[in-house]
N, C-alpha and C positions, 0 to 999 in steps of 0.2 A: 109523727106526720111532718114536723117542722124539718127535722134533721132531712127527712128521706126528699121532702122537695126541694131543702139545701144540697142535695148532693144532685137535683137533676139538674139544677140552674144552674151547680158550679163544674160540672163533669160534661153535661151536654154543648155541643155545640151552635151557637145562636146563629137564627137566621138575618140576614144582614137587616136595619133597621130602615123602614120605608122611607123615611123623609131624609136619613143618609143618602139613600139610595138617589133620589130624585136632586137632594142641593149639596151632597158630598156632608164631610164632617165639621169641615172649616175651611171655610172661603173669604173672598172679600163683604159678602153680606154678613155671613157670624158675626166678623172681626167688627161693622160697624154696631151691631146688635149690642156685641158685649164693651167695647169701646163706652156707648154712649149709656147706657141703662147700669152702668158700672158705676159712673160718678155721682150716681145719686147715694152713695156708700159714705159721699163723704159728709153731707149732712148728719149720715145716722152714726160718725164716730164724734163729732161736732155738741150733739144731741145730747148722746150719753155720758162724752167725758167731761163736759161743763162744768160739773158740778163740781168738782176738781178746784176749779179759782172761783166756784162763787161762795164753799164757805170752809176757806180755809181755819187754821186753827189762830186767836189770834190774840193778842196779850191785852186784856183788858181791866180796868182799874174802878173801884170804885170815888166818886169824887162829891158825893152828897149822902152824909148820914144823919141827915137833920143834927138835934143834938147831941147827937153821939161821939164822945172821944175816943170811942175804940180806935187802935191801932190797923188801917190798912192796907193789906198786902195785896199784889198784881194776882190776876185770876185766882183770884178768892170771893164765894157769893156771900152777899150780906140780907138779912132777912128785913133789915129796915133801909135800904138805899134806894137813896132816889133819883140817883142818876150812876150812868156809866162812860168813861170815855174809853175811848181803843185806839189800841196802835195799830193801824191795816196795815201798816208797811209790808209788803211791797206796792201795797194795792192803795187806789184813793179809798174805793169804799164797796162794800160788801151786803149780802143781803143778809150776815151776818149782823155786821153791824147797821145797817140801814133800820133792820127790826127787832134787832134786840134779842136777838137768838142763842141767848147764855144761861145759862145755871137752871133755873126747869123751864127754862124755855129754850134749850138746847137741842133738844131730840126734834126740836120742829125742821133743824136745820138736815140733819138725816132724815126726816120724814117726805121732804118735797122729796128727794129724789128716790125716796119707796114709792112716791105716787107717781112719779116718773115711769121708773120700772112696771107699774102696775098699768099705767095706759099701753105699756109694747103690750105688756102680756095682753089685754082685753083688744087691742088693735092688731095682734095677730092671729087671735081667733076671728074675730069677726073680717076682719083684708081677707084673711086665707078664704073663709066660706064663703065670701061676694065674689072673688076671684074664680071660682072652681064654679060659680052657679051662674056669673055675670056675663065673667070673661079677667083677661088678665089686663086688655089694654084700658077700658073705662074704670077700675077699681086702681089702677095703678094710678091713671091721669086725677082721679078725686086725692087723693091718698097724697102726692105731690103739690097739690093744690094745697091743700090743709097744712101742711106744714110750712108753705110759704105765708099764708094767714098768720098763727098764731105765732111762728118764729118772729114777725114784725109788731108783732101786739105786747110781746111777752115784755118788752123794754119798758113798755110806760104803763106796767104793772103799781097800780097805787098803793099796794099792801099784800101782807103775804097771802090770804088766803086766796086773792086773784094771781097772785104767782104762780101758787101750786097747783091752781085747778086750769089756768093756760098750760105750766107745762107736764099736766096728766094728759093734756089732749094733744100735746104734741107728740107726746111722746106713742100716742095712738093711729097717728099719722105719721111718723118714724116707724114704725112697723109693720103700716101695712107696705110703708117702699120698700121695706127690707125683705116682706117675704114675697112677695110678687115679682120683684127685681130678680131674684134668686134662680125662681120658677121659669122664667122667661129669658134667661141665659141657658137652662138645663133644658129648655124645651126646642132650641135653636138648635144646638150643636151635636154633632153626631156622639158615636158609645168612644169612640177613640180619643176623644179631644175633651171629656167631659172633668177629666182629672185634671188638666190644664187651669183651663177655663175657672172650674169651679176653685182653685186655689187660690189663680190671680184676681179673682172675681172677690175676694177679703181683703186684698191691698189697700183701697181707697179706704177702707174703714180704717188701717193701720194710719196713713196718709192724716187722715182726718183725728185721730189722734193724737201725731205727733205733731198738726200745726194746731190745734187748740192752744198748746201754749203762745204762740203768737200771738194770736188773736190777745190774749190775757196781756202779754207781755206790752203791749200799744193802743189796749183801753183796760185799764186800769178802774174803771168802776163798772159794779153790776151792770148799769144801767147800758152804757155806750155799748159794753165787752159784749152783751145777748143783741146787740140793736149789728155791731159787727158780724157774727155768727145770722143772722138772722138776713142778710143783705144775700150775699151768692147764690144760693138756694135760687133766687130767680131766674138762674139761668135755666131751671127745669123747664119752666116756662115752654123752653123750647122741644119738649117730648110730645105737646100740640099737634107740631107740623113733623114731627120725623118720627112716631112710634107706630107700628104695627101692630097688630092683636097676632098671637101666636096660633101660628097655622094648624098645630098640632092640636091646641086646644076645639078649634072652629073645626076642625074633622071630626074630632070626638062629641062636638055637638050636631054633626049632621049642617054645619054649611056649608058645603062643598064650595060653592061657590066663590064665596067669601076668599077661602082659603087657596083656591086654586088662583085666584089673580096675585096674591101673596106670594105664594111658591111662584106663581112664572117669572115674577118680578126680580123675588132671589136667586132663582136659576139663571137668568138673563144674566146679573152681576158677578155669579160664581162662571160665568160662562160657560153652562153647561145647558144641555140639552130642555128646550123646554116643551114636547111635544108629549102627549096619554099623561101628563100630569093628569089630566080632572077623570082620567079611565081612573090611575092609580091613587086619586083620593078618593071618589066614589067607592071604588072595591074594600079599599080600609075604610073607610068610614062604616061603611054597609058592617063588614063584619066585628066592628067595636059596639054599632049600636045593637047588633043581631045578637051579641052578648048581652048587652044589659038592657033590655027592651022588654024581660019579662022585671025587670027589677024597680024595687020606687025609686023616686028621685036621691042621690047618696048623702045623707048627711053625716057627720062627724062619728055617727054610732057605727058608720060603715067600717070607719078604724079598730074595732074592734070585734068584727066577724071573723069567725074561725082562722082563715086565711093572717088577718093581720095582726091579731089582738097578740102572739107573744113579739113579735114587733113594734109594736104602738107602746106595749107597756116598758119591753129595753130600750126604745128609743127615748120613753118623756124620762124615765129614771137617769138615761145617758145625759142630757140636755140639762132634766135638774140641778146634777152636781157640777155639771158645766159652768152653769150657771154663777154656784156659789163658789168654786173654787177659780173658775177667771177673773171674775169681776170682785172677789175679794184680795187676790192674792197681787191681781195689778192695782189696788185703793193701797196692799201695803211698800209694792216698788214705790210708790208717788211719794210715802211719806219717809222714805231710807236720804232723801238729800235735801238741808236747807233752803236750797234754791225750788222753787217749784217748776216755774219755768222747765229748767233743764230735767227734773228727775221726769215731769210727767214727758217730757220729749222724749227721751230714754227709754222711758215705759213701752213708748208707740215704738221706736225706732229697731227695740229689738225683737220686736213681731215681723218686722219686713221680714229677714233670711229665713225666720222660721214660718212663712207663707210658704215661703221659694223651694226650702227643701220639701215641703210638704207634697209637690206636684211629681218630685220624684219618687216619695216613700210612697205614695198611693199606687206608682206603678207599679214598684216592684214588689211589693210585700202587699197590697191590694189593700181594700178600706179600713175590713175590720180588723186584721195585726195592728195598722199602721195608729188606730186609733185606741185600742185596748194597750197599745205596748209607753205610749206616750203617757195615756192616763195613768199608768202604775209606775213609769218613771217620773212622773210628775207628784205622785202621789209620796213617791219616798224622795225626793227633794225637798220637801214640803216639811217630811219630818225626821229629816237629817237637820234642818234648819233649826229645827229646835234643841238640840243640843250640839253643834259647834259653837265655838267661841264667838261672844257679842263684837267682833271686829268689822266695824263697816266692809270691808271687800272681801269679806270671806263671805258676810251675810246675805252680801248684794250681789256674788257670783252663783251661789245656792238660790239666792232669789231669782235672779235673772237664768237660769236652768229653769226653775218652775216654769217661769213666765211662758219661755219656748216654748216647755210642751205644750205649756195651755193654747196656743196659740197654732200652734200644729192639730190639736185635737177638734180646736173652735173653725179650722180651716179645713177638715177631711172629713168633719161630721156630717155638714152643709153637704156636701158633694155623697155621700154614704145614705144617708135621709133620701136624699130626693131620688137615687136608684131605688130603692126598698118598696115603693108605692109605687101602682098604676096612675095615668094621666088622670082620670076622672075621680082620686085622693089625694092627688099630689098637693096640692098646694094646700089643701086641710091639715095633711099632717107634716106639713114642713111647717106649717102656723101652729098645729097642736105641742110640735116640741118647743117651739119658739116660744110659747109661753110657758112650759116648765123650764125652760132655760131661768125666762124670767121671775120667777118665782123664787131661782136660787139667788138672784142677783139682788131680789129683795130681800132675802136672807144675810147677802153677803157683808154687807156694813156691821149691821150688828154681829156677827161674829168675828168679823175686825177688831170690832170695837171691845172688844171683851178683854182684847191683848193684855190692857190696864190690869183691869180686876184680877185674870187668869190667863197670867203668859202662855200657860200652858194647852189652852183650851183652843184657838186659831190654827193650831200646827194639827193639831189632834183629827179635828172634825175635817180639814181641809186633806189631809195625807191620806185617814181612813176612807173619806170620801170617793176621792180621784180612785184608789185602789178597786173599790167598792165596782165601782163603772167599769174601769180594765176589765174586772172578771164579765159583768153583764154582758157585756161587747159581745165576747166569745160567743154567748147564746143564739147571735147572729148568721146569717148566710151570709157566704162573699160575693159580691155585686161587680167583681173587677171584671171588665170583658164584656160581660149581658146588656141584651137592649134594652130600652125603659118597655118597662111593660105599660098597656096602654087601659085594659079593661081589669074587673076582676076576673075575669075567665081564662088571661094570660097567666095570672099568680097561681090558677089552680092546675094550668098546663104544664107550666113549667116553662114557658118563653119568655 
């Protein structure tokens, strides 16, 4: 049944998409939608890649063994030492070294940013389901708010476990902008422009990446470096006075109204015709809720009714290993160069071109090649890596191949996902994969981290992984072309 509605959605020809119809695909209103609701990206690469300078690895000494004459030596633990000094060089001081985060109290330092990772995942389930039941404009505007709170709180953290449980909830308000932001650029812009959009719509995260290390490089202790990171965010502030609720959401909940002075507003600036708007949102609206009017309210189990469940289940699997193979395999570019600074800029900086080419492989070879062909060349860079020679630039152009794809794959999924789903699950299940993404990501340290014990084992799980997905993919229908579909009644039409 999946295959034969994959072949009416990818063989049949679609009817032109209503709200194309009425504001065009991309105008001067898109252009300010995706413009502004864009930058809040850079927060959420800000958020994530922090943890990068706040616990680096770092050379530390014992310098109190009471009576003891043992001998010694630099990052070595001692079972009776009573004190520790550190070298933070580059850094004045770290939350490493602030709390003492060494020898079994190590894993605490990997632990805040599992807790991290664990508030996106719990703040994209829960952003996605207030978004889809709410609305996208007040779940986003809380969701902005929140991360401007505890971004400014996080600095005069007194101790770590107010650390880690500030930046659990930031990290829950970093998710929910990330998947509502997503939503609401995919729900503006026409079927033709959505590969565009959705590609250059990951820059700012790259952006926000590759100036973390700034920010590190000119506040040099924990404290200033999160209180820096924590200060621009305000300019969200301004999505108060200039954010919209997306029109296509307020049809599909029967407010014509609402959304008819929206649309004229954007029509007026695309300079196009604004007259039977409120005929031609009534008439759609009428036959979205004529669909689902014998239906209950949708929750998250809707993702897995007949229609979407082998979708739901290859996309969280897609997302999972996404998960663990991005964000572990950029933890091991960060740590290929002495300088931190520079490698993790590097890290972000060769994700730019592979956003850029991404907008052209979705056209030409369509979502799902473009993303199963990356994952399996990503897959086997990963474990080429493991046996060429230990020579930094052999290592580091193997790794930087990985990276691309990952970066190709984390930038065509987002755009892949939110075709896949009607309006009335969209934002559910762009949050449900968002949080098995997460899930990999809190996998992905400790399998880094393994490198030590078992060289072996990082190339293994990360190769087999990627590969793993490539094939999943394929299970897929191609979305290149097709409108969003709006009800479940279109997924079972075939429109």
């Amino acid at each position: 049944m999946v295959v034969k509605l994959s072949n009416q959605i990818t063989n049949s020809v679609p009817k032109q998409d209503p709200f194309a119809k009425l504001l065009g695909d991309f105008g001067r209103w898109q252009f300010l939608v995706f413009s502004t609701i864009s930058l809040v990206k850079l927060s959420s690469g800000w958020v994530q890649m922090a943890i990068l300078f706040l616990t680096p690895n770092l050379i530390f000494r014992c310098v109190n063994l009471g009576n003891s004459t043992e001998e010694v030596f630099n990052n070595t633990c001692y079972k009776d030492c009573l004190e520790y000094e550190y070298d933070t060089s580059p850094f004045d001081n770290t939350i490493v070294s602030e709390w003492d985060l060494i020898c079994d109290r190590r894993w605490l330092a990997s632990f805040t940013q599992m807790m991290l990772q664990l508030g996106v995942l719990v703040g994209s389930i829960t952003f996605g389901f207030l978004s889809d039941r709410y609305g996208r404009k007040i779940t986003f505007l809380v969701a902005i708010t929140t991360v401007i709170i505890f971004g400014l709180i996080i600095p005069f953290s007194p101790n770590y476990i107010i650390f880690t449980l500030l930046r659990t909830l930031l990290g829950m308000a970093t998710a929910g902008t990330m998947v509502v932001s997503f939503v609401i650029v995919m729900e503006s812009v026409g079927p033709r422009y959505r590969e565009v959009t959705g590609c250059l719509f990951q820059i700012p995260f790259t952006i926000g990446h590759m100036t973390v290390s700034i920010f590190a490089y000119y506040f040099r202790s924990w404290d200033t470096y999160t209180l820096a990171l924590g200060i621009p965010p305000l300019i969200y502030l301004g999505y108060f006075f200039t954010l919209s609720e997306s029109p296509r959401w307020l049809v599909s909940q029967g407010r014509v109204d609402e959304a008819t002075k929206i649309v004229k507003r954007a029509a007026a600036i695309n300079n196009l015709p604004t007259e039977k708007i409120e005929e031609t949102l009534t008439q759609l609206s009428q036959e979205i809720r004529k669909c689902s009017s014998e239906e209950p309210r949708l929750n998250y189990s809707a993702l897995f009714q007949r229609s979407l469940a082998m979708k739901t289940v290859c996309c969280c699997t897609m997302w999972l290993i996404l998960g663990i193979t991005y964000f572990g395999f950029n933890q091991y570019i960060s740590q290929t160069s002495p300088d931190p600074f520079v490698s993790v800029a590097l890290a972000g900086a060769m994700q730019m071109p592979s956003a850029i080419v991404s907008i052209w492989l979705i056209k030409k070879l369509g979502r799902r090649l473009t993303t199963s062909i990356f994952f399996i060349l990503g897959g086997v860079f990963v474990i080429i890596l493991y046996f060429v020679p230990n020579i930094f630039a052999i290592t580091l152009t193997f790794g930087t191949l990985g990276v691309s794809c990952g970066a190709i794959v984390a930038t065509s999924i987002y755009v892949y996902t939110s075709e896949l789903y009607p309006t009335v699950v969209r934002n559910m299940a762009v949050g449900a994969c968002s949080t098995s993404m997460r899930v990999g990501s809190m996998l992905a340290p400790f399998i880094s981290n393994s490198l030590v014990s078992m060289p072996w084992l990082p190339s293994v799980i990360f190769g087999a992984a990627a590969l793993v997905a490539g094939i999943v993919c394929l299970l897929l229908p191609e979305t290149k072309g097709t409108n969003l579909p709006d009800s479940m009644e279109d997924l079972q039409n075939g429109k």
